[in-house]
C-alpha positions in Angstrom: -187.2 -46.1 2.4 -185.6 -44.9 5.8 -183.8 -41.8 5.5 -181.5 -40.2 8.1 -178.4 -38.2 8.0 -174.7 -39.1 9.3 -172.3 -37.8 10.8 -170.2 -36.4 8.1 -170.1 -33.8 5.5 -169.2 -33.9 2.2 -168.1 -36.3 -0.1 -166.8 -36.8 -4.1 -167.7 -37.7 -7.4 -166.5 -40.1 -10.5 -166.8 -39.8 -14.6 -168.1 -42.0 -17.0 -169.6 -41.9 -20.3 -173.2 -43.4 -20.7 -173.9 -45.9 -22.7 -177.4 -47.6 -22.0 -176.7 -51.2 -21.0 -178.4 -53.2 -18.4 -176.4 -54.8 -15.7 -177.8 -57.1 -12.9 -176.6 -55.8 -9.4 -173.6 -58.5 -8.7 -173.2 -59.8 -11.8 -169.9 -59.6 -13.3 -170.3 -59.0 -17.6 -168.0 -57.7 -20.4 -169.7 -55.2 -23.0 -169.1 -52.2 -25.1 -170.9 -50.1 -27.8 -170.1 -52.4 -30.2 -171.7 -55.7 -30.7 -171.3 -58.5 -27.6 -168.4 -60.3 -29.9 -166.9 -56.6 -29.8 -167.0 -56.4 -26.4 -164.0 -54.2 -25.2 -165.5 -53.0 -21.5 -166.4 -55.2 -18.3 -168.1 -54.5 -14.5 -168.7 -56.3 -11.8 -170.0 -55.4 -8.5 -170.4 -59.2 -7.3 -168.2 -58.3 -3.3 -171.1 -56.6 -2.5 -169.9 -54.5 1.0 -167.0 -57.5 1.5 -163.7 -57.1 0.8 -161.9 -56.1 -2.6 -160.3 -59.3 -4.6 -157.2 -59.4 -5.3 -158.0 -59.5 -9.4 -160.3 -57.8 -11.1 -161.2 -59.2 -15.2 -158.0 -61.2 -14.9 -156.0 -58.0 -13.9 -154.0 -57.9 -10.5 -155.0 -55.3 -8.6 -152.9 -52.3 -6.2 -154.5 -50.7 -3.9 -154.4 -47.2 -3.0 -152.3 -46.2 -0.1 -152.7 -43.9 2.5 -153.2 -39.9 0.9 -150.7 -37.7 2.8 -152.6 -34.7 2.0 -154.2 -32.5 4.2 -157.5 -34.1 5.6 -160.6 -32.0 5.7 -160.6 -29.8 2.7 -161.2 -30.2 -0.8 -158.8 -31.9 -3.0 -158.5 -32.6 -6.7 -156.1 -35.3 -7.5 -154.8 -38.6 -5.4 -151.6 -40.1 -6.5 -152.0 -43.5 -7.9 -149.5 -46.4 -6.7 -149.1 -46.8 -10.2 -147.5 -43.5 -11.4 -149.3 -40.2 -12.0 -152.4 -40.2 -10.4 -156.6 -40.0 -10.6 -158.5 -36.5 -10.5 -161.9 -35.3 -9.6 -164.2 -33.5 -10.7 -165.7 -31.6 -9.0 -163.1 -31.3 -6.1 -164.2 -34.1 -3.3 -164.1 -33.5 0.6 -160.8 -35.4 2.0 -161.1 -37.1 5.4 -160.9 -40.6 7.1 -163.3 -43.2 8.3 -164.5 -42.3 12.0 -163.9 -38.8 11.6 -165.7 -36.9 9.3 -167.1 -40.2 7.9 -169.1 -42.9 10.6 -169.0 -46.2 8.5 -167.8 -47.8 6.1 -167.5 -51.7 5.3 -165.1 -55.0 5.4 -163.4 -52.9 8.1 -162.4 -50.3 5.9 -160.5 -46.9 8.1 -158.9 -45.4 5.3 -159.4 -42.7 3.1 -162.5 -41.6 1.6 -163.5 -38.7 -0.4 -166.8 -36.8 -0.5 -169.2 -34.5 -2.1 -172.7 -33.1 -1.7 -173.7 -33.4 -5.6 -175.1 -36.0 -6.5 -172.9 -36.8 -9.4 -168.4 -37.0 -9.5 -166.5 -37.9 -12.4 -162.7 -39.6 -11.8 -160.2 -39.2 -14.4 -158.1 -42.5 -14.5 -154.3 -42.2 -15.4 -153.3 -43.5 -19.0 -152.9 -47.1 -19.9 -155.4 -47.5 -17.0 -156.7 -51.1 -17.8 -159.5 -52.0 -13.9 -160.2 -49.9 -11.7 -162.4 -50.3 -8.9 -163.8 -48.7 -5.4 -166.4 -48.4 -3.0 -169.6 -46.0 -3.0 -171.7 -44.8 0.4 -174.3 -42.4 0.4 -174.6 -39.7 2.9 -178.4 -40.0 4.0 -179.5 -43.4 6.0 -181.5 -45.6 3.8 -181.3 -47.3 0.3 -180.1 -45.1 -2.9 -179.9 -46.0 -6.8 -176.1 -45.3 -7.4 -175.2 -45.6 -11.0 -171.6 -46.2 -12.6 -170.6 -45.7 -15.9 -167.3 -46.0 -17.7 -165.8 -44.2 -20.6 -162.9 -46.1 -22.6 -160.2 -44.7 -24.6 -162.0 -45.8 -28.1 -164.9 -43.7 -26.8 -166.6 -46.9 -26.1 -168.7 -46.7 -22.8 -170.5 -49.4 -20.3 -173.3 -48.0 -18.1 -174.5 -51.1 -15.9 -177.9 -50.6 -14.1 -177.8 -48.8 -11.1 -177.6 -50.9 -7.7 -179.4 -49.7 -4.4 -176.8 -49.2 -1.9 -178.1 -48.4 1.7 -176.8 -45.9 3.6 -176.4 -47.5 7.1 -175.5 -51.0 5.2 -172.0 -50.5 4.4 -170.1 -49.4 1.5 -170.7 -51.3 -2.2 -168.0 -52.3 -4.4 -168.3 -51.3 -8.1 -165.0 -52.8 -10.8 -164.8 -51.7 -14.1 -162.7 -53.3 -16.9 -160.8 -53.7 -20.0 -160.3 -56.7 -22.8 -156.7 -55.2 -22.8 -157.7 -53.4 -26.4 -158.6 -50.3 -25.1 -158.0 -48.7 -21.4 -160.1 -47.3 -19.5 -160.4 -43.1 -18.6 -163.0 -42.0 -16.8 -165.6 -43.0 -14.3 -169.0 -41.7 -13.5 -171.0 -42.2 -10.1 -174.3 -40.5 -9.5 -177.1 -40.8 -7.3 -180.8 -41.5 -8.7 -182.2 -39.3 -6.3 -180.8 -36.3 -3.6 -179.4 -38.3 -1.0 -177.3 -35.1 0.3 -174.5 -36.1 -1.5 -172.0 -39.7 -1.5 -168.8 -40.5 -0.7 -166.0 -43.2 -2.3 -163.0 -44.5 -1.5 -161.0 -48.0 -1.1 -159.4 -47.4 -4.9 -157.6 -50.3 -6.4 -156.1 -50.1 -9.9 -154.3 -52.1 -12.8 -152.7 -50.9 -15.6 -151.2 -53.2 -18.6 -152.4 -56.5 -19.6 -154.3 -58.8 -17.7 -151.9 -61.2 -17.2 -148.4 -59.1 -16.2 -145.3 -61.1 -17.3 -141.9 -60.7 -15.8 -140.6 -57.3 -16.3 -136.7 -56.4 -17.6 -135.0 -53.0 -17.3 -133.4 -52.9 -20.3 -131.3 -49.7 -19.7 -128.0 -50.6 -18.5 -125.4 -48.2 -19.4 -125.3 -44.5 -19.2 -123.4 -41.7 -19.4 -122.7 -39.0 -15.9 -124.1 -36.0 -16.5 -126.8 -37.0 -18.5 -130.3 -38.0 -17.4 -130.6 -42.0 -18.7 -134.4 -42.7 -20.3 -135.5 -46.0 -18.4 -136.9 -48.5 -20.8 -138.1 -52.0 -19.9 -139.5 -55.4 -21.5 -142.5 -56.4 -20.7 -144.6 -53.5 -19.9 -147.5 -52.4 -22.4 -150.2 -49.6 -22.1 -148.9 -48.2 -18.8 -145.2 -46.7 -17.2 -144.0 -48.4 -14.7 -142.7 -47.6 -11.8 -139.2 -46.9 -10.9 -137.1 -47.3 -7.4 -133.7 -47.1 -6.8 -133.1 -49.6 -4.4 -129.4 -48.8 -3.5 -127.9 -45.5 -5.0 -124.8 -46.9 -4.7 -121.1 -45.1 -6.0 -123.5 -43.4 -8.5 -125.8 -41.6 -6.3 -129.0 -42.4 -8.6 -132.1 -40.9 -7.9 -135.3 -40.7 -10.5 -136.4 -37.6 -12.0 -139.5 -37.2 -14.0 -140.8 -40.5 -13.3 -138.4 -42.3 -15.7 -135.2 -41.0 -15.9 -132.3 -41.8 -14.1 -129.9 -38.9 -12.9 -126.7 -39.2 -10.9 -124.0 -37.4 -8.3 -121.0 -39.0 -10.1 -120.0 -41.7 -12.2 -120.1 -45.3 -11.0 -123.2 -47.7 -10.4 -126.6 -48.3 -8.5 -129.2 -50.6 -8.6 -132.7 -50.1 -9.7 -136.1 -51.8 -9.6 -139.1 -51.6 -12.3 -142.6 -51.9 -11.0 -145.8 -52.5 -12.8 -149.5 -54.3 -12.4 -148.3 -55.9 -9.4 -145.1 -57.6 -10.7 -141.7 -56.1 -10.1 -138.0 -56.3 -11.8 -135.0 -58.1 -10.5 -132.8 -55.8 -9.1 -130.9 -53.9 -12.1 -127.0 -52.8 -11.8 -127.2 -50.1 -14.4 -123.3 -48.1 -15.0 -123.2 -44.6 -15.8 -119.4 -43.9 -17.5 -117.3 -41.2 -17.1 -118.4 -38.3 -19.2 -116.9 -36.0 -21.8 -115.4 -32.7 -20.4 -116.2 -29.4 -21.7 -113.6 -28.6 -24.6 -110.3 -27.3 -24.1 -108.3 -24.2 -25.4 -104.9 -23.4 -24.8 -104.8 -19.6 -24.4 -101.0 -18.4 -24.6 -100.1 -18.7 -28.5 -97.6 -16.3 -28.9 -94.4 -14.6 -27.4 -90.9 -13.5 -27.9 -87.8 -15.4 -29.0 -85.5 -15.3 -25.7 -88.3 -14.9 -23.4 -89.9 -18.5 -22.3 -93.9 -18.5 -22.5 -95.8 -19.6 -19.2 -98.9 -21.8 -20.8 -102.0 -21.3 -20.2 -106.0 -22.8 -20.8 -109.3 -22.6 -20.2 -112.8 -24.7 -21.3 -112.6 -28.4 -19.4 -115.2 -29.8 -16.7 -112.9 -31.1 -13.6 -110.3 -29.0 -13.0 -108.0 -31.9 -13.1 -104.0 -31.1 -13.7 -103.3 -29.8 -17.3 -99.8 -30.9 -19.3 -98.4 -30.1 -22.2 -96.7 -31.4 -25.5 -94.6 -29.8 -28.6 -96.6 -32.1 -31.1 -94.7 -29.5 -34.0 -91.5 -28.7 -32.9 -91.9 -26.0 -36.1 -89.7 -23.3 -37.1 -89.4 -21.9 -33.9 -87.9 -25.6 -32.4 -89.9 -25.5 -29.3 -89.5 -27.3 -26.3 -92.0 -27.6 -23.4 -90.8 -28.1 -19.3 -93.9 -28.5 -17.7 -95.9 -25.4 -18.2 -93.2 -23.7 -19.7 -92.0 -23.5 -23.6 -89.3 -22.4 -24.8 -87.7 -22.2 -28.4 -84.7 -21.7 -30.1 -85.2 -19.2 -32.7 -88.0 -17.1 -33.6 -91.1 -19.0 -35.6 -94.0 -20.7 -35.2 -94.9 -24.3 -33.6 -97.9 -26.4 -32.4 -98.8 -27.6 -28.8 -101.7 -29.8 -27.8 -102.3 -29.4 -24.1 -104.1 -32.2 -22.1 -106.4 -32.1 -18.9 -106.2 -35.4 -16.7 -109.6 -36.8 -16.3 -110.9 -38.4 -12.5 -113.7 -40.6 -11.6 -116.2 -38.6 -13.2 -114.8 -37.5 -16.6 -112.7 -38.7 -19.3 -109.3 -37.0 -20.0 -109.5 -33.9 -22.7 -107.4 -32.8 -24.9 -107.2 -29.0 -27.1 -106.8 -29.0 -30.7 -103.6 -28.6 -32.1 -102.6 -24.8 -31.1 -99.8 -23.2 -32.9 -98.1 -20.8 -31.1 -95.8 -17.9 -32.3 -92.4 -16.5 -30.9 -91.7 -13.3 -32.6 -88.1 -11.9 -33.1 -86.7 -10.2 -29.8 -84.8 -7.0 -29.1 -80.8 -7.1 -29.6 -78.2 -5.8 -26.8 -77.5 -2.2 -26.9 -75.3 -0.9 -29.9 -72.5 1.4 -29.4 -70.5 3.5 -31.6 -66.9 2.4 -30.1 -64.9 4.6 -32.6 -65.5 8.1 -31.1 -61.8 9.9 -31.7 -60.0 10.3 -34.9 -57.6 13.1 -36.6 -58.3 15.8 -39.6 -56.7 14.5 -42.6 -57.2 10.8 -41.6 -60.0 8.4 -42.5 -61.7 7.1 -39.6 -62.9 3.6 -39.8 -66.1 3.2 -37.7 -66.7 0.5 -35.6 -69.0 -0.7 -32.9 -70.0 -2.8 -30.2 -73.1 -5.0 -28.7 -76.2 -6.0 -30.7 -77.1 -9.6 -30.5 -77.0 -11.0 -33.8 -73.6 -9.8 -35.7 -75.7 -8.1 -38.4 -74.5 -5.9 -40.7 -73.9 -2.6 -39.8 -75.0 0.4 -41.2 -74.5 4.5 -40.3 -75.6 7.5 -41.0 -74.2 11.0 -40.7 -76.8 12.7 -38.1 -75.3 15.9 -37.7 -72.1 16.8 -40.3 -71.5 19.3 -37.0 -68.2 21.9 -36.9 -66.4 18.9 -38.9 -67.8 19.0 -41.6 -68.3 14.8 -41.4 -68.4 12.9 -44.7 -69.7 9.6 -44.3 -68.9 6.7 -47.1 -69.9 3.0 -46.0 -68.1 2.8 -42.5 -65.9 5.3 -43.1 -65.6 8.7 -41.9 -63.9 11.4 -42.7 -63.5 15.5 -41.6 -63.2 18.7 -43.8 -61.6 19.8 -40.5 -60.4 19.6 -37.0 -63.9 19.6 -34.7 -66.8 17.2 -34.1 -69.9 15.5 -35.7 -72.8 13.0 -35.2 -73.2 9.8 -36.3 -75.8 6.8 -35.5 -75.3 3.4 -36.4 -78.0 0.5 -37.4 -77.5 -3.0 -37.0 -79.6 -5.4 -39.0 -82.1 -7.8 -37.4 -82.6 -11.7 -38.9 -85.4 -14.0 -37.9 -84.8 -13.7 -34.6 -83.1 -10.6 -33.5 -85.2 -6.9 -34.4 -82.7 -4.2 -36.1 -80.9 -1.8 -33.4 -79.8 1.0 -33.6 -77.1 3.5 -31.2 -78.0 6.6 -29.8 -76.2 9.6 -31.9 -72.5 9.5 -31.0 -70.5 12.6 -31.1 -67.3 12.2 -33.3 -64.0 14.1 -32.7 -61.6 14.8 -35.2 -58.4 16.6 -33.1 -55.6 18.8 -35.0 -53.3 16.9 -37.5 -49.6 16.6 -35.3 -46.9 18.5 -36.9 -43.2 18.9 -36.9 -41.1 21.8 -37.5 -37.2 22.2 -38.5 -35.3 24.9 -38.5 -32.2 25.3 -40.7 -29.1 27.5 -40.7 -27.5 28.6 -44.1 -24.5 29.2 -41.7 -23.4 28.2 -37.5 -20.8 31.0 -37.6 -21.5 35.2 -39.0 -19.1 37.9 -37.7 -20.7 40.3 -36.0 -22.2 43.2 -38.0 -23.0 40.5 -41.0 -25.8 38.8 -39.7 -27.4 39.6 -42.3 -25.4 36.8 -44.1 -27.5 34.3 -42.0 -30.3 33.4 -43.4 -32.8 30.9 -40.9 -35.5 28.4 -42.7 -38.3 26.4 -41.3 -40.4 23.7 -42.5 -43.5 22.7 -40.9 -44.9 18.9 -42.2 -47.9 16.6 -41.1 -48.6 13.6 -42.1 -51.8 14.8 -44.1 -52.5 18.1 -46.0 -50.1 21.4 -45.6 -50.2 23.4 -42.4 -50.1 27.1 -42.2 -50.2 29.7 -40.1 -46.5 31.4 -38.6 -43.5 30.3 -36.9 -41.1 32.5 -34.7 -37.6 31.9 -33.6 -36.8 32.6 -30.2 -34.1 34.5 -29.8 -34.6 36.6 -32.9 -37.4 39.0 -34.0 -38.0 36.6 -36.8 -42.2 35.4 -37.7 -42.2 33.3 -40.5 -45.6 33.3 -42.3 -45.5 29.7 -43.7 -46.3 29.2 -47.5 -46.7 25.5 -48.4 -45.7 24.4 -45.0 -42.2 26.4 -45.8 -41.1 29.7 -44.8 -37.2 31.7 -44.1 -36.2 34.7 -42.6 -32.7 37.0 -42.7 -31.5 38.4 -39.9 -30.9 42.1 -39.3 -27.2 43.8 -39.2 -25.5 43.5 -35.6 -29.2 41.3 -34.6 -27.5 39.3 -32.3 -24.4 40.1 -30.0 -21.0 38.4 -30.1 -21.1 35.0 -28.3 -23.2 31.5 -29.4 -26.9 32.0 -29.5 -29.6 28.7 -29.4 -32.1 29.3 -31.7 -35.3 27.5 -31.9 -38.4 27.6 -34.1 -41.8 27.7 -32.9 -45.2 26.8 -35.0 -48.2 27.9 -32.7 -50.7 25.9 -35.0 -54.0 26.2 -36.7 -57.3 24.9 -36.5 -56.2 22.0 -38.3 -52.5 21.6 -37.3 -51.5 20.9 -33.8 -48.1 22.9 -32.7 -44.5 22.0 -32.5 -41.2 23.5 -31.8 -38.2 22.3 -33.6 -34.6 21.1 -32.4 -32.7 23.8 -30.8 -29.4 25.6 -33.3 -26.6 26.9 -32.3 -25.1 30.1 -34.0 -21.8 31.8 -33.3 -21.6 35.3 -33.9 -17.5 36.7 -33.4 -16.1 39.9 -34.0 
């Protein structure tokens, strides 16, 4: 045979499984390992260097379309049309007819991979059920290529080798499936060095042999979270997925077949496989659940209105509130603001408005508390009294007319003695006393600041008496002058002295008299009066003013 280089370089390689079984060049059979009325695997090479059909064993085939990888270096992988995609091994030489590759056949310009072994293996994507392609070898002149295919039962087909010539054009080699098992890998080699091979022109089916209408079953899901496709009438294979108007839902497809959205609402999607394609699907995605919702503020003070507060939900949508227990506290909500009438406990539920994209949510049943409250100020109003006298105590403010309770702080100069609310002094001076009002439900106990008590001097009154208003001079001693000092309360003591006269009176029991002295007061009428100057008790006085006549 004539041998001469062309002008290219490399080229790539495809995996089968070996399994001796003799195959006349062109001639289209279907055989496996097991016996010929087990026969799960088919080839057929019968388009020679023309064109690829359209079927292959009763499967519609999709041709590869144009690789966007880089040309001129080594790949590993081309995606399929299918889904997924075929690998090589080893990595094949990536380039285009007329550039790094001079011919080809049935006007072929597309891609074509390369290697300089004389042996590549392609690893078919699952549920892979015909695949087929073109081989070339690198060198002018005829070469034994053999194929050889490796099912997914571990069944194999190895069809004799066919001379392909170099300067001749590119042959066709199809391998397929029964639809029992699918195929996985291919295996091309040379017979003999031929400085390597290149293939190309893929076409692939996956599924059964005679693809029925396909059905996107998946109609409804949920914003938020990706929706699993899943379709009727689609077997050994994944189809594949387009959305064909993204519509208010903003659909794309992620991971081949799920469907994620921008927001709730709808698009339309289409299902691929073996050639035959869905109707156009509407498929709805509802509004979603929100994240849960809490309702912070749960307690406060009687009095004092609580400002509500939450956190948890998804949209930030406006947030109201109800008293679903009005409770023992009688709550009442304005908005975002509760209030209640007493102290006590009762329950809110607080609700965040859902939009387009999620649904309204709602907290749990929160109970909030409002604790009892501070009263007014308290004041101790009774602040004066008089020794001798019981002082009733009494006071002023608080907030919830409790019952009031004192206590003696400081007994002081005094000397207080404190019984219920009632005060009394052991004399003229001061003390300290607090006082305590009770709290209730909703009202905390108050208490005054210590109070200073007073207790002034008891008053008095003072008389003075004359034994007689007219003495000759020289018997005044005949004249005898008495005073009596009362108070309302207890006995005062202490002196009295009459004007006029060098009388003092020391008082005993309140009483007290005094004689005057021979010739003690000149002829003429003398105004006598008697003066008490007090004690620490007793306040002083003076009495009425007496008249005494003294004549020769």
């Amino acid at each position: 045979m004539s041998v001469g280089p062309k002008a290219r370089r490399r080229s790539w390689n495809v995996v089968a499984s070996a399994s001796a079984v003799a195959l006349l060049a062109g001639v289209s059979v279907l055989i496996g390992a097991a016996p010929a009325d087990a026969a799960t695997l088919g080839f057929d090479s019968s388009p020679g260097t023309g064109a690829p059909p359209s079927t292959l064993g009763g499967y519609t085939m999709t041709p590869f379309g144009a690789d966007p990888q880089t040309l001129d270096v080594d790949v590993s992988s081309v995606a399929s049309p299918l889904g997924s995609s075929i690998s090589f091994s080893p990595n094949l030489f990536h380039t285009v007819i007329d550039d790094e590759w001079a011919t080809w056949s049935n006007g072929y310009e597309g891609d074509v991979y390369s290697t300089e072994d004389d042996s590549a293996t392609i690893t078919l994507p699952a549920g892979t059920t015909a695949f087929s392609f073109y081989v070339e070898p690198e060198q002018f002149g005829d070469f034994a290529v053999t194929a050889s295919a490796l099912a997914s039962d571990e069944s194999s087909l190895s069809p004799s080798s066919i001379d392909v010539s170099g300067d001749g054009g590119a042959q066709y080699f199809g391998f397929y499936t029964d639809g029992s098992v699918t195929l996985s890998s291919i295996t091309v080699s040379l017979s003999y060095v031929a400085d390597g091979f290149a293939i190309g022109e893929f076409g692939i089916a996956s599924g059964g042999s005679a693809q029925g209408p396909i059905t996107i079953l998946t109609r409804n899901g949920t914003f938020g979270t990706p929706l699993r496709l899943q379709v009727y009438g689609v077997s050994g294979g994944l189809p594949q997925y387009m959305v064909t108007d993204p519509g208010t839902a903003g659909c794309s497809v992620s991971d081949l077949t799920e469907l994620v959205t921008t927001h709730a609402g709808s698009c339309v999607v289409t299902a691929s496989y073996n050639g035959v394609s869905s109707p156009p699907t509407l498929i709805t995605f509802g509004p979603a659940d929100q994240a849960p919702l809490a309702l912070t503020s749960t307690s406060g003070i009687y009095g004092t209105p609580i400002a509500l507060k939450t956190n948890g939900g998804s949209d930030g949508g406006a947030v109201t509130y109800s008293v679903t227990d009005p409770g023992t506290a009688g709550c009442a909500a304005s908005g975002a603001t509760l209030t209640s009438t007493s102290a006590g406990i009762c329950t809110v539920t607080a609700t965040m408005a859902g939009d387009s994209d999620y649904l309204p949510v709602s907290s749990p049943p929160t109970t909030v508390t409002f604790g009892p409250t501070d009263q007014a100020p308290l004041t101790i109003t009774t602040t004066t009294g008089t020794y001798g006298r019981a002082l009733s105590l009494a006071t002023s403010g608080g907030s919830d007319h409790g019952a009031v309770s004192y206590v003696l702080s400081d007994p002081g100069s005094a000397g207080c003695l404190l019984s219920g609310a009632t005060l009394t002094a052991t004399s003229a001076g001061t003390c300290g006393v607090s006082a305590t009002m009770a709290g209730d439900t909703d009202y905390l106990a108050v208490s005054s600041l210590p109070t200073t008590i007073t207790f002034s001097p008891e008053a008095t009154t003072t008389s003075l008496q004359l034994s007689r208003s007219v003495v000759r001079f020289g018997h005044e001693q005949l004249e005898r002058l008495t005073v009596v000092v009362a108070a309302a309360s207890g006995t005062p003591v202490g002196s009295v002295v009459i004007s006029g006269t060098s009388c003092v009176i020391t008082l005993v029991n309140g009483r007290g008299s005094c004689t005057l002295g021979t010739k003690a007061l000149a002829v003429g009428a003398h105004h006598l009066t008697a003066l008490y100057f007090g004690s620490s008790n007793f306040s002083g006085s003076s009495s009425r003013t007496r008249t005494v006549v003294v004549k020769f």
